[in-house]
N, CA, C and O atoms as CSV, one atom per row, in Angstrom:
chain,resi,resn,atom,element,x,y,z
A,1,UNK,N,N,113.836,93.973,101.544
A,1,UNK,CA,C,112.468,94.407,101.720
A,1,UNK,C,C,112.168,94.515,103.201
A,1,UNK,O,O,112.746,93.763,103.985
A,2,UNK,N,N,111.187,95.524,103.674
A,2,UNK,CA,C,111.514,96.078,104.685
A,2,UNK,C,C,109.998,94.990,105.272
A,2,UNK,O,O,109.343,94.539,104.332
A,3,UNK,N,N,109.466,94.587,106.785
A,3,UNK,CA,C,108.172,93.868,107.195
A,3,UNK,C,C,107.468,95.129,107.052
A,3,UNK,O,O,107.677,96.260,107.490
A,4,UNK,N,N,106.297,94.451,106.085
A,4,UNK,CA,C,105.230,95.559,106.486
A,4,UNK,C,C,104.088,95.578,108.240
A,4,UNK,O,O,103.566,94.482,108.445
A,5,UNK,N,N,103.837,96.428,109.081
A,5,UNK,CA,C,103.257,95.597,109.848
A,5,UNK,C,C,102.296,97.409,109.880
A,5,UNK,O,O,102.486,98.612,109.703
A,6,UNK,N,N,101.114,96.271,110.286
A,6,UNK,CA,C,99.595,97.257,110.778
A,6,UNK,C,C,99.873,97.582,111.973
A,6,UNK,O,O,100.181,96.660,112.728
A,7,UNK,N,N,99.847,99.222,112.599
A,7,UNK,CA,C,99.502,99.370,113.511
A,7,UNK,C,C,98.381,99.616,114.168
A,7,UNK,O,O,98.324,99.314,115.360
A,8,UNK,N,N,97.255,100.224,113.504
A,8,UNK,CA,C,96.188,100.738,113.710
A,8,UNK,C,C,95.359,99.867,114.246
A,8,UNK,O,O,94.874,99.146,113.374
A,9,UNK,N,N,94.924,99.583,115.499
A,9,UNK,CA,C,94.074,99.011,115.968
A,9,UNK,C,C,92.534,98.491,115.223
A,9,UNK,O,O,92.173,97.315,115.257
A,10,UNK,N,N,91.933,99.319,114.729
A,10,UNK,CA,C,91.068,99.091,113.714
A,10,UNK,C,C,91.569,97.903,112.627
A,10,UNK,O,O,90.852,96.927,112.406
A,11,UNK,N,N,92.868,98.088,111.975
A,11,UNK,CA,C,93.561,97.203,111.028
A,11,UNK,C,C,93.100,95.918,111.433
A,11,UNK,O,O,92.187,95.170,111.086
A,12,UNK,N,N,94.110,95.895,112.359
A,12,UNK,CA,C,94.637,94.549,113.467
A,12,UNK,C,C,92.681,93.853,113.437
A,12,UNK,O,O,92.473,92.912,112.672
A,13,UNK,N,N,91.986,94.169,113.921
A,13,UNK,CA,C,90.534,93.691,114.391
A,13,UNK,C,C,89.801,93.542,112.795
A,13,UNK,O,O,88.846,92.771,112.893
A,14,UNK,N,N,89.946,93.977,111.574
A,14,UNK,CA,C,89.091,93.529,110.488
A,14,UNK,C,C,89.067,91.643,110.460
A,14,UNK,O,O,89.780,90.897,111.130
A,15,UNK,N,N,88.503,91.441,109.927
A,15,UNK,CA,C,88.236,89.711,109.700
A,15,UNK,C,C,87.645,89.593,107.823
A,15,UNK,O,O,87.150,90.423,107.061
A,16,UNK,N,N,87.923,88.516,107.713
A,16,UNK,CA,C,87.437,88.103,106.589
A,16,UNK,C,C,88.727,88.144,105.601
A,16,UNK,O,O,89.854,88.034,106.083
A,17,UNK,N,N,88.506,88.323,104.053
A,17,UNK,CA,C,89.875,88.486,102.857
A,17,UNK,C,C,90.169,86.944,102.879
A,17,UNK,O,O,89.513,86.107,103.498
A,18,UNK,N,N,91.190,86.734,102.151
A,18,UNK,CA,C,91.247,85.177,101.399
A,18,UNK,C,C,92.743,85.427,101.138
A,18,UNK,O,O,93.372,86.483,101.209
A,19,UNK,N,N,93.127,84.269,100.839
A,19,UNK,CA,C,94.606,83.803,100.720
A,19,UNK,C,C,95.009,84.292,99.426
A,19,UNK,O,O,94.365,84.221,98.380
A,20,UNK,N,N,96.406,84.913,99.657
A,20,UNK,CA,C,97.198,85.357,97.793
A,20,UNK,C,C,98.179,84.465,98.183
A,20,UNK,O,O,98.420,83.821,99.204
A,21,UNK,N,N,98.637,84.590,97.189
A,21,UNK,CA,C,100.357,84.256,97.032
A,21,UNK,C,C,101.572,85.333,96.808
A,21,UNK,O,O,101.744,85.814,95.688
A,22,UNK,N,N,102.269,85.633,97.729
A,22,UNK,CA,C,103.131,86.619,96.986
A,22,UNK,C,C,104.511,85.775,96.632
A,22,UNK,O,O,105.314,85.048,97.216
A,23,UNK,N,N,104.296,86.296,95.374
A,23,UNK,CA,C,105.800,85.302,94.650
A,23,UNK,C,C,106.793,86.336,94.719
A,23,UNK,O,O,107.754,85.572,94.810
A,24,UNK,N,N,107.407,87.689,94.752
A,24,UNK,CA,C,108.232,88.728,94.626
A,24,UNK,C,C,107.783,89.644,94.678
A,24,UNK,O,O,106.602,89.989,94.732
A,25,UNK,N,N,109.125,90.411,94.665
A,25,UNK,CA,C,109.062,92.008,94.380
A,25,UNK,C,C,109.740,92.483,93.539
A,25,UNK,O,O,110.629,91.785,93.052
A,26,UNK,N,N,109.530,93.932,93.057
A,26,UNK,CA,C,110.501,95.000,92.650
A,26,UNK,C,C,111.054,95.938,93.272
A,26,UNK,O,O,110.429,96.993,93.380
A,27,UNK,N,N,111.957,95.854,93.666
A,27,UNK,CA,C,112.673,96.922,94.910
A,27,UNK,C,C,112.529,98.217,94.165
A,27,UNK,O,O,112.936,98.401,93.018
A,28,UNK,N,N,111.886,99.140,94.953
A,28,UNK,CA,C,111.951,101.133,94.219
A,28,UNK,C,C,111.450,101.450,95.672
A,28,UNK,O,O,111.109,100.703,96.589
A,29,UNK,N,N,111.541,103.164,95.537
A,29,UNK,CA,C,110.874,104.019,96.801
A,29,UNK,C,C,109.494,103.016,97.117
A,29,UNK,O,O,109.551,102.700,98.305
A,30,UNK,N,N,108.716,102.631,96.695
A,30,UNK,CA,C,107.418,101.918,96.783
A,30,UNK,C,C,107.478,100.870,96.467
A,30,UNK,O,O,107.260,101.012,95.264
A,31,UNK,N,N,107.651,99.560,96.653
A,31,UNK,CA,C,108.195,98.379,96.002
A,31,UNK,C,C,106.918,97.441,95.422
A,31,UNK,O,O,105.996,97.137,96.178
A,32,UNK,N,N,106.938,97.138,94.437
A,32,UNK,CA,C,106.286,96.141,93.684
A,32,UNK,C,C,106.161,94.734,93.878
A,32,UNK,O,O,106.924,93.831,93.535
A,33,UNK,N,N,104.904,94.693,94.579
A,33,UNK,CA,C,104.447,93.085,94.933
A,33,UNK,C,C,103.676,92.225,93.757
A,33,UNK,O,O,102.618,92.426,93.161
A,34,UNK,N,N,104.778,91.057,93.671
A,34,UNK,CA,C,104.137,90.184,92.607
A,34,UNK,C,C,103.115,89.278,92.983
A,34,UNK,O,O,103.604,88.993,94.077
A,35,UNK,N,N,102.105,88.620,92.935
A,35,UNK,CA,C,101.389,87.814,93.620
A,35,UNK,C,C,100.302,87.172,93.357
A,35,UNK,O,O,99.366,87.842,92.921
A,36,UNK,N,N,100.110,85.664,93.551
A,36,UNK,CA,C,98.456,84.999,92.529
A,36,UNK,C,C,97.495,85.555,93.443
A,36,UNK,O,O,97.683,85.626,94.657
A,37,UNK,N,N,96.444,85.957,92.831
A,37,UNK,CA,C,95.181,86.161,93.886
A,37,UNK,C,C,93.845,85.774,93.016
A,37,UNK,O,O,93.298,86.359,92.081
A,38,UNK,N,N,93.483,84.322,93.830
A,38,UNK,CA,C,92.369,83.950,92.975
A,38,UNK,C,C,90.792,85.034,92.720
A,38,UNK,O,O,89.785,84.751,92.070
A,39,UNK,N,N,91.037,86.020,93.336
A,39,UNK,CA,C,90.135,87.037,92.906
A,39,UNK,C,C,89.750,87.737,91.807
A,39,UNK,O,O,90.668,88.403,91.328
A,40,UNK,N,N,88.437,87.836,91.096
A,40,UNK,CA,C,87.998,88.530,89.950
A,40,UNK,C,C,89.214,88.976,89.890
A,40,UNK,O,O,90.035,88.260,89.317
A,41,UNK,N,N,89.699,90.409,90.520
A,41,UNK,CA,C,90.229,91.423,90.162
A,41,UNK,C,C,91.771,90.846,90.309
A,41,UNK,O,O,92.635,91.476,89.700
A,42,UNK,N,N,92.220,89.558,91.162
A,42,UNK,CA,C,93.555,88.985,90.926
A,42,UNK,C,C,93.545,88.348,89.638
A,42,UNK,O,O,94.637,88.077,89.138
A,43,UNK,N,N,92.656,88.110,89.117
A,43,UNK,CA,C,92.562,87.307,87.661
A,43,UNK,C,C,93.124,88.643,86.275
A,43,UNK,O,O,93.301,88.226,85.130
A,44,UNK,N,N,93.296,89.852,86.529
A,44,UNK,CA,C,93.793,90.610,85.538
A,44,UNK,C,C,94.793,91.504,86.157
A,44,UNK,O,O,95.356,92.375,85.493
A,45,UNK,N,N,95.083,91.270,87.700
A,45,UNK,CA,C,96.480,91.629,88.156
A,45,UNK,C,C,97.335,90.805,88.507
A,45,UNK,O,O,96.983,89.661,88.791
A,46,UNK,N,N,98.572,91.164,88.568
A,46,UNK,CA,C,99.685,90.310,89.618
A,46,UNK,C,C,100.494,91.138,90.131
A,46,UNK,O,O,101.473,90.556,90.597
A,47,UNK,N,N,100.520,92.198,90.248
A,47,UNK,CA,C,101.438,92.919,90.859
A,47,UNK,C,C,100.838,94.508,91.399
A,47,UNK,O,O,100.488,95.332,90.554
A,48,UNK,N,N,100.784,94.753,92.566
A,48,UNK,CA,C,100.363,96.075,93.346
A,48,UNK,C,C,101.693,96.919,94.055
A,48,UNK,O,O,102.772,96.348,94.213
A,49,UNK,N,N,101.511,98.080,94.381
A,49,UNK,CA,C,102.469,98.784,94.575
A,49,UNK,C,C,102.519,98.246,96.803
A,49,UNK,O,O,101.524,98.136,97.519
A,50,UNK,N,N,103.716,98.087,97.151
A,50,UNK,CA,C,103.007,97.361,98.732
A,50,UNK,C,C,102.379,98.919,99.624
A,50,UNK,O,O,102.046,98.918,100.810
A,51,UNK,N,N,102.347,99.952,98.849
A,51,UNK,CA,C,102.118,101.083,99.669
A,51,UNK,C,C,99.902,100.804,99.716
A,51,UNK,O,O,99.158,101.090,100.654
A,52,UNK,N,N,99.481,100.135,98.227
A,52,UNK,CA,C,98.510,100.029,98.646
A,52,UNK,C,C,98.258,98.496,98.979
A,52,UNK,O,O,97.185,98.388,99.572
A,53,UNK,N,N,99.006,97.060,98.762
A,53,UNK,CA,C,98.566,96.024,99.894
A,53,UNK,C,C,98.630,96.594,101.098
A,53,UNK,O,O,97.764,96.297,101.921
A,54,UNK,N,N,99.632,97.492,101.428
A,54,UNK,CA,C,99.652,97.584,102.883
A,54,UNK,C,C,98.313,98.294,103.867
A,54,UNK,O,O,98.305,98.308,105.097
A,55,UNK,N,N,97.165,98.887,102.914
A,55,UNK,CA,C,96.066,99.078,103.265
A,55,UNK,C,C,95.210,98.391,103.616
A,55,UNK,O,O,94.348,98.639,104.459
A,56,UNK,N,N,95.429,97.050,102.738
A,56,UNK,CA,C,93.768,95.714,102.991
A,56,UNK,C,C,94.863,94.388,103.791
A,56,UNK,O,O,94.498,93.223,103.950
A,57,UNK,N,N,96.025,94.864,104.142
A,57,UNK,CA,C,96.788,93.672,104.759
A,57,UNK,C,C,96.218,93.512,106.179
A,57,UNK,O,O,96.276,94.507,106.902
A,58,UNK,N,N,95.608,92.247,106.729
A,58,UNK,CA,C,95.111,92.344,107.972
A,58,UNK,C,C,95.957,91.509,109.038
A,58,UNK,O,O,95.482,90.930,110.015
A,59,UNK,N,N,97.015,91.548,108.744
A,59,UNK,CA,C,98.125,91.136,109.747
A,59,UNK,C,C,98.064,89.665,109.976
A,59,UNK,O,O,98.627,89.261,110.994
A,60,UNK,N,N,97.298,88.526,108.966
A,60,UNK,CA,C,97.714,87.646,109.064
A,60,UNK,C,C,98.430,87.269,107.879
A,60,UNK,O,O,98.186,87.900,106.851
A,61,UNK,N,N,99.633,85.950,107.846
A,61,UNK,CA,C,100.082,85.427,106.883
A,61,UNK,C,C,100.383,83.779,107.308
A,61,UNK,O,O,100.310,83.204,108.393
A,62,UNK,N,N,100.715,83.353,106.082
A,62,UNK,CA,C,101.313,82.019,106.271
A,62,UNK,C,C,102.751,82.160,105.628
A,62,UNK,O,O,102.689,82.810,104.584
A,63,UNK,N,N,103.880,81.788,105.912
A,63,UNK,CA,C,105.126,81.785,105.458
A,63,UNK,C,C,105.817,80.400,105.403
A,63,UNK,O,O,105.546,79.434,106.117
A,64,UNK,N,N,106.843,80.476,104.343
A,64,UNK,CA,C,107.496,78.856,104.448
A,64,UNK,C,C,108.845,79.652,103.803
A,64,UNK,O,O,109.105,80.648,103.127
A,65,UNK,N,N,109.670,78.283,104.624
A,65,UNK,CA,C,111.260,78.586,104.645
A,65,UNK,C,C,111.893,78.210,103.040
A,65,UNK,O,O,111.880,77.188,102.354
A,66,UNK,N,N,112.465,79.657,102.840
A,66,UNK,CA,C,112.970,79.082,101.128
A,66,UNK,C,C,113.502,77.401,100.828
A,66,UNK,O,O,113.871,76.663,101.742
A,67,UNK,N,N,113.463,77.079,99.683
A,67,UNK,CA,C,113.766,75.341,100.234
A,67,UNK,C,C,115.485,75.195,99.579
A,67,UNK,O,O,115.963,76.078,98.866
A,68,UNK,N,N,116.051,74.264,99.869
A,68,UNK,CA,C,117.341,73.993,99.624
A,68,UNK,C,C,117.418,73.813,98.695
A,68,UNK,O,O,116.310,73.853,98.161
A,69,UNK,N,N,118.803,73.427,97.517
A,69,UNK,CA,C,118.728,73.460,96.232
A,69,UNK,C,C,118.737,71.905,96.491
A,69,UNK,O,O,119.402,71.344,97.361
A,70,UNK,N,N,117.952,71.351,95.658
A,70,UNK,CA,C,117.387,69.967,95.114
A,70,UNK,C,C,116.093,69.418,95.502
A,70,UNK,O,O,115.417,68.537,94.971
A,71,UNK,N,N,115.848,70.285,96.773
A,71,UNK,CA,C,114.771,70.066,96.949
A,71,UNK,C,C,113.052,70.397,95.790
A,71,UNK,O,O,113.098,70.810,94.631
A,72,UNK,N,N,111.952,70.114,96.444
A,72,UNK,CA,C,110.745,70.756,95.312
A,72,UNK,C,C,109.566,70.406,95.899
A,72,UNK,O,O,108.498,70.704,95.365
């Protein structure tokens, strides 16, 4: 999976949006993001195409390192 990143200056400067989770993908020409989003509208989705997250993505994230096997 390729980084999505905002260039558009406008992007970069929005504020506000709330935390998802992205748990996976589906690799295709447009790849399929799996993901919890405690939002109304995350409450009857889990998965968006990343061509449109990559519209409301405002260039922040939090990330964590896959964990070792035995770990949890």
């Amino acid at each position: 999976m390729q980084y999505v990143r905002q260039s558009s200056k406008a992007a970069r400067a929005r504020k506000g949006g709330h935390l998802i989770i992205l748990r996976g993908y589906e690799d295709g020409p447009d790849p399929v993001i799996q993901f919890r989003d405690p939002s109304a509208w995350g409450q009857e989705h889990d998965r968006v195409p990343l061509s449109r997250l990559a519209h409301s993505y405002t260039g922040r994230a939090i990330t964590f390192a896959p964990l070792s096997d035995g770990e949890s």
